[in-house]
N, C-alpha and C positions, 0 to 999 in steps of 0.2 A: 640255634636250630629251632625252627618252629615243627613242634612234632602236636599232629593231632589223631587222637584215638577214636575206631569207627567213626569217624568225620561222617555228613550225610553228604549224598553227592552232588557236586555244582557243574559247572560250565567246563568243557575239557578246555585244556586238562585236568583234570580232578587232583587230588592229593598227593603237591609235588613234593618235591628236594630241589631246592636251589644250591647250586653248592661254589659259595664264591666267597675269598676270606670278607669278615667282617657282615656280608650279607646274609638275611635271615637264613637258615635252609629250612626247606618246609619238610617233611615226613609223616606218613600215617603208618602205624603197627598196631597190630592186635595187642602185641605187648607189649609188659611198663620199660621204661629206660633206662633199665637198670641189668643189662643184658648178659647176664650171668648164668651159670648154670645149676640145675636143682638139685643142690645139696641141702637144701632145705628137708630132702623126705629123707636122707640119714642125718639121723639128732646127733653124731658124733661130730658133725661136719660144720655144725650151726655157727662156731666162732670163725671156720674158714675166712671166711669173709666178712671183714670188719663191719660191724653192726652200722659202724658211726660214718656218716655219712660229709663233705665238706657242706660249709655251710654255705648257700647259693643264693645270690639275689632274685626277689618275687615278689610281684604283682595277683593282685586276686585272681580266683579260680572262679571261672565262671561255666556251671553247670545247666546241660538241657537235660530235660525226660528222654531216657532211654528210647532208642531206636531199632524197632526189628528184635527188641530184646536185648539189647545191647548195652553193654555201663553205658556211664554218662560220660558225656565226651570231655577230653580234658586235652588244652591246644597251650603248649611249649612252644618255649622261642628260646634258643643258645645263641650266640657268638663268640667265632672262631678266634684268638688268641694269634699274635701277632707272627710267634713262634714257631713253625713248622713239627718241628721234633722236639727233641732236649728233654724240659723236665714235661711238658705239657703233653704230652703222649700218650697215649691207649694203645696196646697191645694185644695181638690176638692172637691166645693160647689153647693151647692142649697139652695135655698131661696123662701121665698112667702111674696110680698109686697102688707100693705094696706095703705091707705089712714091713716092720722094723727087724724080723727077722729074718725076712726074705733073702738073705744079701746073696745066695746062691742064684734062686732067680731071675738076681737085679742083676747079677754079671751075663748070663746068659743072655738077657733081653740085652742087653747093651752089645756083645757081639752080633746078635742078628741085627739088631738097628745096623751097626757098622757094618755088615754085612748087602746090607739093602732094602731090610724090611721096613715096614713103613708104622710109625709109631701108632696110627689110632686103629690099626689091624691089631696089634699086640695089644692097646689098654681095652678092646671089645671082648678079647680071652680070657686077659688077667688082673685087669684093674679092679681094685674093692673099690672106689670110688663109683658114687651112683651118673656118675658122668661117661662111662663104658658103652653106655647105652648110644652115646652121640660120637663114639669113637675118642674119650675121652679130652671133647671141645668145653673151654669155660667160656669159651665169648671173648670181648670184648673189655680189658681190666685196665684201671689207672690206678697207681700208685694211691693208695690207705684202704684198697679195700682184700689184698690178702695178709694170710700171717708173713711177717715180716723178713723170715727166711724164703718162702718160696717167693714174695717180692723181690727181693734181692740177685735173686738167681735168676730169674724171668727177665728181669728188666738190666741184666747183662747179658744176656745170652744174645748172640750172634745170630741173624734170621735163619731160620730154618733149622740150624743145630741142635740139635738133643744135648742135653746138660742133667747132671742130676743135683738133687738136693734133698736134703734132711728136715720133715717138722715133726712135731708132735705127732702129727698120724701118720707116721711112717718115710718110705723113700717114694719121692718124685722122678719123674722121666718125664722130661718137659720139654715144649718147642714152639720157639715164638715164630708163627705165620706169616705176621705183616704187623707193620705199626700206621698210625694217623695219628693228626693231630686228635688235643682232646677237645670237648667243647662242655662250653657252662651254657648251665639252662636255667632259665625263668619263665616265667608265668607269662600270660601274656591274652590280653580281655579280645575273642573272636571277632571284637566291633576295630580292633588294628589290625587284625590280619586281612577281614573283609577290606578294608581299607586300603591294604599296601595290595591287594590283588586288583585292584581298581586303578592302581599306579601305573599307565605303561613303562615309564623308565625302568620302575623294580622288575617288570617281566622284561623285557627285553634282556636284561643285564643278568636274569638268568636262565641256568639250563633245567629243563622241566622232565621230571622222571614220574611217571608212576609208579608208586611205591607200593599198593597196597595187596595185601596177599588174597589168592584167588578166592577164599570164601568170602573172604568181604567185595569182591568186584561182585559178585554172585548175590549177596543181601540186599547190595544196591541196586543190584536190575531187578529185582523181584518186589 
């Protein structure tokens, strides 16, 4: 994946996603890629997600002077794994955490789910997890970066099914989305990306999306 942050703006299409195995995909986001949710503002939450990151092959960072006030730009390149699913996989969850004592609660939440109701209505009510706020969504997760019990249980669970599990900070009500493959990222010098944009075989051979959210299409007209 070539992911570039506030990119300035070029020739349309601007700041694509190529999305074809093995082929770079392009993407621009405001934020880093690491697509998670902010459990960082409860300190109880800090080990949720493993610190340690896999170690990833990289090329220098090559930095400009901020733009419109903007960080400095920083342009990733992934490629997709040969593997569709399996172990290479990202999954996109939500959850509703209670308390270890809750277990009264937990049974009641579990027959309204079974009943019909819809899980990220119920963790905006009753989740202690600072992720309520998003209807108890984490994003996007691969395997090493939760505690090893709600990995476990995440990464079995049946799409869309609610399942529960047990960690340290209490009981989970979880529900896996959808899955993708996962992608590794590297580094990757703006003078190849300029490069392979210049390529018509690489543009034809892919599909071009504009990715960038509406305040940034806004910075760059201005």
């Amino acid at each position: 994946m070539l992911r570039a942050t506030h990119f300035p703006p070029i020739a349309s299409p601007t700041l694509l996603v190529l999305r074809k195995c093995f082929i770079p995909i392009l993407s621009v986001s405001s934020f880093p890629s690491y697509p998670l949710h902010n459990l960082s503002s409860f300190s109880a939450f800090h080990s949720f997600v493993s610190r340690s990151r896999p170690s990833l092959p990289s090329l220098s960072l090559t930095q400009f002077s901020p733009m419109l006030g903007h960080p400095h730009l920083r342009l990733s390149a992934s490629f997709n794994s040969e593997s569709r699913y399996g172990d290479n996989r990202e999954i996109l969850v939500q959850h509703l955490l209670l308390k270890e004592d809750d277990q009264k609660l937990l049974l009641e939440l579990q027959q309204r789910i079974a009943g019909g109701e819809d899980l990220s209505d119920l963790a905006v009510e009753y989740s202690i997890c600072p992720s309520k706020q998003e209807g108890g969504m984490l994003g996007w997760v691969r395997k090493g970066q939760m505690v090893p019990e709600f990995e476990e249980a995440a990464f079995h669970a049946p799409l869309n099914k609610v399942v529960k599990c047990k960690t340290n900070f209490g009981w989970h009500l979880l529900q896996v989305l959808s899955e993708r493959e996962e992608s590794l990222l590297k580094d990757i010098q703006p003078e190849e990306f300029h490069a392979k944009m210049q390529d018509p075989s690489f543009i034809e051979e892919a599909q071009l999306i504009d990715v960038r959210e509406p305040e940034e299409v806004y910075a760059c007209v201005i």
